[in-house]
C-alpha positions as CSV (number, residue, x, y, z in Angstrom):
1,X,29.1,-68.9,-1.8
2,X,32.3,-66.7,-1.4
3,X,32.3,-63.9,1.3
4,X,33.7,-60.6,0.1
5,X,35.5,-58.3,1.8
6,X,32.4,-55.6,1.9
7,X,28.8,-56.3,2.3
8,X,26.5,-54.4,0.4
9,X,23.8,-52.3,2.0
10,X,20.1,-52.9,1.4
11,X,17.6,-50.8,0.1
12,X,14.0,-49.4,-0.2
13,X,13.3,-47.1,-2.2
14,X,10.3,-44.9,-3.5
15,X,10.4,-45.4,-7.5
16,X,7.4,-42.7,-8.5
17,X,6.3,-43.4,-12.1
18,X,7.9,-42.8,-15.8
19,X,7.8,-39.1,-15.5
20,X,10.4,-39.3,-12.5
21,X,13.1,-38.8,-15.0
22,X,12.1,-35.1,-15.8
23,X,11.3,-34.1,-12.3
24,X,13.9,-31.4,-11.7
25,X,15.0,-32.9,-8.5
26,X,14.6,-36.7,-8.1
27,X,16.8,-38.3,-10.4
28,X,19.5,-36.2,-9.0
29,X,18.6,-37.6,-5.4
30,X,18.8,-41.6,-6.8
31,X,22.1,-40.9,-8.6
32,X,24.1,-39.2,-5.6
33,X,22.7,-42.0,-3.4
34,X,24.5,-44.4,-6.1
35,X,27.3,-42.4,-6.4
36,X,27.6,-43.2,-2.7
37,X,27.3,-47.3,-2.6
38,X,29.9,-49.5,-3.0
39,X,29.8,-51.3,-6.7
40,X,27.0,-53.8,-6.9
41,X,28.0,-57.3,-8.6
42,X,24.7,-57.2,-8.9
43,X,21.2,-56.1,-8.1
44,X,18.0,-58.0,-7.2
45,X,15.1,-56.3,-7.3
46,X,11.5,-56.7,-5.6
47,X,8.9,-54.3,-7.1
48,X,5.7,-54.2,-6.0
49,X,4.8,-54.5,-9.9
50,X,5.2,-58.0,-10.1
51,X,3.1,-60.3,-7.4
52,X,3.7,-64.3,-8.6
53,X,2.9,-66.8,-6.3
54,X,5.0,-68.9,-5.8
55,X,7.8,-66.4,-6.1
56,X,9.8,-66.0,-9.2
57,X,12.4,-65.3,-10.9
58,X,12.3,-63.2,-14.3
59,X,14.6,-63.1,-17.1
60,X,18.5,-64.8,-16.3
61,X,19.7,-64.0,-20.1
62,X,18.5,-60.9,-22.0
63,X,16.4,-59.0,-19.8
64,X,13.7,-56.9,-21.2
65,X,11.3,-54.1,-20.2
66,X,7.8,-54.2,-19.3
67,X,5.9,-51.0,-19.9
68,X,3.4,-51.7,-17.6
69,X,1.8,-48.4,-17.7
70,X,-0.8,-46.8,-19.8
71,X,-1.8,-43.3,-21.5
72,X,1.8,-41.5,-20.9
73,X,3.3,-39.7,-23.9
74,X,5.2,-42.5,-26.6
75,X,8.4,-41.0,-25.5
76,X,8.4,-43.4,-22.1
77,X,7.7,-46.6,-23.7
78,X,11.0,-45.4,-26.0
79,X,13.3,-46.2,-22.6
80,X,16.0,-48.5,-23.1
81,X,17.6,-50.4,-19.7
82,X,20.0,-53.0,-21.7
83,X,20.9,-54.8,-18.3
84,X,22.6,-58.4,-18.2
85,X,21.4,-61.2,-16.7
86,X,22.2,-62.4,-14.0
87,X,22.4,-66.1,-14.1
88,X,24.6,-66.6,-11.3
89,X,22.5,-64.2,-8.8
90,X,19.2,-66.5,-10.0
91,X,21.0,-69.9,-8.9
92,X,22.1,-68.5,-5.5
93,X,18.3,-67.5,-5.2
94,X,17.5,-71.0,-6.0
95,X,20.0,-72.7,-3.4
96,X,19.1,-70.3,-0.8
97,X,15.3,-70.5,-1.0
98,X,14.7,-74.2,-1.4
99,X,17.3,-74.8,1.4
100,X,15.0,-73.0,3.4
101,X,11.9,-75.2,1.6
102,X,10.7,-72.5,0.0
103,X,9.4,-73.2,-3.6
104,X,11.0,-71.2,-6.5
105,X,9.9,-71.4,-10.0
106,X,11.3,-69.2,-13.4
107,X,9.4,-67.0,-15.7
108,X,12.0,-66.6,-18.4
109,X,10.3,-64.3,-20.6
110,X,9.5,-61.6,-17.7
111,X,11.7,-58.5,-17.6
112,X,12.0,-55.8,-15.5
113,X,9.0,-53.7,-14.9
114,X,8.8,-49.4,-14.0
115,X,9.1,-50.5,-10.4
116,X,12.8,-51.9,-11.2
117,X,14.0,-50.0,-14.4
118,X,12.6,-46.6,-13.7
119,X,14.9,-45.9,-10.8
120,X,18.0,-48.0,-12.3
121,X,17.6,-46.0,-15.4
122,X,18.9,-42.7,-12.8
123,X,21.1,-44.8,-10.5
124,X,23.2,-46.9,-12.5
125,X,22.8,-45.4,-16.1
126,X,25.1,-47.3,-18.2
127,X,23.1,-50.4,-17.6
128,X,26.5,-52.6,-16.7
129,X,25.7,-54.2,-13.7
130,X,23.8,-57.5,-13.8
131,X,19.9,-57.3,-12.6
132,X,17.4,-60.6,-11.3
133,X,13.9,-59.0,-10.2
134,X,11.8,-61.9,-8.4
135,X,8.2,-61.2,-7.9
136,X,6.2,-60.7,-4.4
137,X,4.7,-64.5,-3.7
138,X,2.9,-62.4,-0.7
139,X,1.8,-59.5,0.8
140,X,1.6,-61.0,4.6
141,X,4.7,-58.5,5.7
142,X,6.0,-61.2,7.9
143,X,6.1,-63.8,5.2
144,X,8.1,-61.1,3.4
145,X,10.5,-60.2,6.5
146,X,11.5,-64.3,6.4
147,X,12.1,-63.7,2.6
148,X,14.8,-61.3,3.0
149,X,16.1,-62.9,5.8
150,X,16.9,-66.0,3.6
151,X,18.3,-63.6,0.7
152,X,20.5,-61.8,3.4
153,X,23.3,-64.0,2.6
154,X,23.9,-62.4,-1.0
155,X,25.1,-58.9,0.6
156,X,27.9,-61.2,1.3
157,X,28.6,-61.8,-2.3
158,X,28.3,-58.4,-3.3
159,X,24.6,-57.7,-4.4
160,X,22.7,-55.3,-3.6
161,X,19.0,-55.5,-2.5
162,X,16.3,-53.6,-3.4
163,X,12.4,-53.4,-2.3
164,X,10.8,-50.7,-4.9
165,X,7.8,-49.5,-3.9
166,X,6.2,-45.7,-2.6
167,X,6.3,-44.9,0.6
168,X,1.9,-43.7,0.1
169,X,0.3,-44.3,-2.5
170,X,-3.5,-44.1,-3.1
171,X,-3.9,-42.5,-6.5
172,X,-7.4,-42.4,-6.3
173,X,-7.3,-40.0,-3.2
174,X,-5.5,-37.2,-4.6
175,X,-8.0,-35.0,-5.3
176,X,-6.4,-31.5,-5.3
177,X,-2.5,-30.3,-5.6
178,X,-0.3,-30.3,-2.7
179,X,0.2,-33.2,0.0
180,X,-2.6,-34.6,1.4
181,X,-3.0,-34.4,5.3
182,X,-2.9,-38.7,5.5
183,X,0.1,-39.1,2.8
184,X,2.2,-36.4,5.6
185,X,0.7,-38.0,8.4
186,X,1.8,-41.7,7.6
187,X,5.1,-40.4,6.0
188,X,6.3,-38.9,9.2
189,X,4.6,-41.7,11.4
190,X,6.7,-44.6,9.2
191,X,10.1,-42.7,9.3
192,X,9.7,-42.6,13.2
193,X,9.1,-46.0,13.4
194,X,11.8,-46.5,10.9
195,X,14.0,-44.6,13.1
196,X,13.0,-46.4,16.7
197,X,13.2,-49.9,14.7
198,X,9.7,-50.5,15.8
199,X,9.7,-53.4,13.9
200,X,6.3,-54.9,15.3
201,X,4.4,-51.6,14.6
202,X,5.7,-51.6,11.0
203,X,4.7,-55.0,10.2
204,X,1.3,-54.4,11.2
205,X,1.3,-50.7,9.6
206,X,-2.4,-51.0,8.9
207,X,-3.6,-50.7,11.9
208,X,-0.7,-49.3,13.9
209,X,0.2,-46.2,11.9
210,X,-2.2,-42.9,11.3
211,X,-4.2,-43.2,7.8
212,X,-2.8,-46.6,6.9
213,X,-5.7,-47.8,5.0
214,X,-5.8,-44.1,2.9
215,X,-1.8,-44.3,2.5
216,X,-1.7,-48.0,1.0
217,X,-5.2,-49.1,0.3
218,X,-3.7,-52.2,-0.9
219,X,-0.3,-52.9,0.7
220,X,2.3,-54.4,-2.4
221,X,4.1,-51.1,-2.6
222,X,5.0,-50.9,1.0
223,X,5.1,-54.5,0.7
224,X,8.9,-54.5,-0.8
225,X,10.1,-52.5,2.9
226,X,9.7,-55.9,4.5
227,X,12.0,-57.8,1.8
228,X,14.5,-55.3,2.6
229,X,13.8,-55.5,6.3
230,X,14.1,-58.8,6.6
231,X,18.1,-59.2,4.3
232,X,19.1,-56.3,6.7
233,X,17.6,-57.4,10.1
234,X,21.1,-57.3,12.2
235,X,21.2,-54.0,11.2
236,X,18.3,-52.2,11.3
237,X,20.0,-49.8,13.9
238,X,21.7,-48.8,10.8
239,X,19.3,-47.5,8.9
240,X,18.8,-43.8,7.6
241,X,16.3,-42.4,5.1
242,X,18.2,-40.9,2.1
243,X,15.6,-39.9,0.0
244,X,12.4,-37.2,1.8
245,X,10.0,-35.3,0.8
246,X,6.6,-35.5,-1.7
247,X,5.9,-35.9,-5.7
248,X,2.8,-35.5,-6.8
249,X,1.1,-35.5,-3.0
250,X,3.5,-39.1,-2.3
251,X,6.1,-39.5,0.1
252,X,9.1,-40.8,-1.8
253,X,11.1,-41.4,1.5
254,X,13.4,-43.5,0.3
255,X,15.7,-45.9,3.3
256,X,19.2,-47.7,2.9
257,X,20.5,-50.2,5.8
258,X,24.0,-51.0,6.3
């Protein structure tokens, strides 16, 4: 692979749900951070919608949407993200994972789920840059860590990494409107740990942080922080939250590296 001159930063980032894009506020947020970033030659995306062991890659051509949601008005399965492929980005993947003996295998058929295209949909709007999503083969946080820390070398070549998850999120816990006390609680522990790169207290979040099990129940959408972690490790002194505060009772704190 070809250095460039810049390396990109990496990303995690809270993507909410379909009705992000007529919250008065958010998709403002995700397009000034955009705005901000140097020009991606392209993006690859972990969302912790698609888990597929062992990890995959999705669509390299055309690459369609997955409405993987149910009983939200017609008008969200009407969203249109006509990214290209990425075919290039997919073989680096390759080289760079079974290098490492790590075993790669294609779903061609598998677009890009909410988790990916809701957020690109506000960042990158004219759908020009080329986008790979490859699934979450794990939700062991370390196992994840080592995954970005093979994919680290692709900042080099100008793409951009994203982990797409929420920063809480227990559905089934919000039982009345506002935040709830354990969605504040682990928000504000994870940004200080974020903050003191307290990087063994975040990989074992589920026992380390305040209301871990209420925040993430089940782990795959903090799971994506640890991809991101892991392809911005040397620089995790770096690392500022650009997105704060709560939808819906959710911390969509939202972190950039580099």
């Amino acid at each position: 692979m070809t250095v460039t001159a810049e390396r990109m930063p990496a990303l995690y980032l809270s993507h909410g749900a379909p009705p992000l894009a007529d919250d008065p506020v958010w998709p403002g947020e995700l397009a000034a951070w955009s705005a901000g970033l140097p020009r991606p030659k392209a993006i690859l995306m972990v969302s912790a919608h698609w888990e597929e062991a062992p990890l995959a890659l999705g669509a390299i051509e055309t690459v369609p949407l997955v409405y993987d949601f149910w009983g939200f008005p017609e008008h969200y399965y009407q969203v249109r993200y006509a990214a290209p492929g990425a075919p290039k980005l997919a073989e680096d993947v390759r080289k760079l994972l079974r290098a490492a003996g790590a075993p790669v295998q294609d779903i061609p058929d598998r677009g890009l789920d909410h988790g990916a295209y809701v957020p690109l949909v506000e960042m990158f709007p004219d759908a020009d840059i080329p986008v790979l999503q490859i699934s979450l083969p794990t939700l062991d946080p370390r196992k994840l860590m080592d995954i970005g820390r093979k994919l680290a070398p692709l900042r080099d070549e100008g793409v951009l990494i994203v982990g797409s998850g929420f920063f809480t999120h227990n559905l089934a816990a919000l039982r009345h409107a506002g935040t709830p006390g354990w969605s504040a609680e682990f928000d504000d522990w994870g940004h200080r740990a974020l903050q003191a790169q307290d990087v063994d207290a975040l990989l074992d979040f589920e026992h380390k942080s305040p209301a871990g099990k209420l925040a993430h129940p089940r782990t795959e959408h903090f799971a994506p922080l640890f991809v991101t972690m892991g392809a911005a490790e040397s620089e995790l002194d770096q690392g500022r939250s650009v997105i704060e505060g709560f939808w819906m009772g959710l911390a969509k704190r939202s972190v950039q590296f580099g």
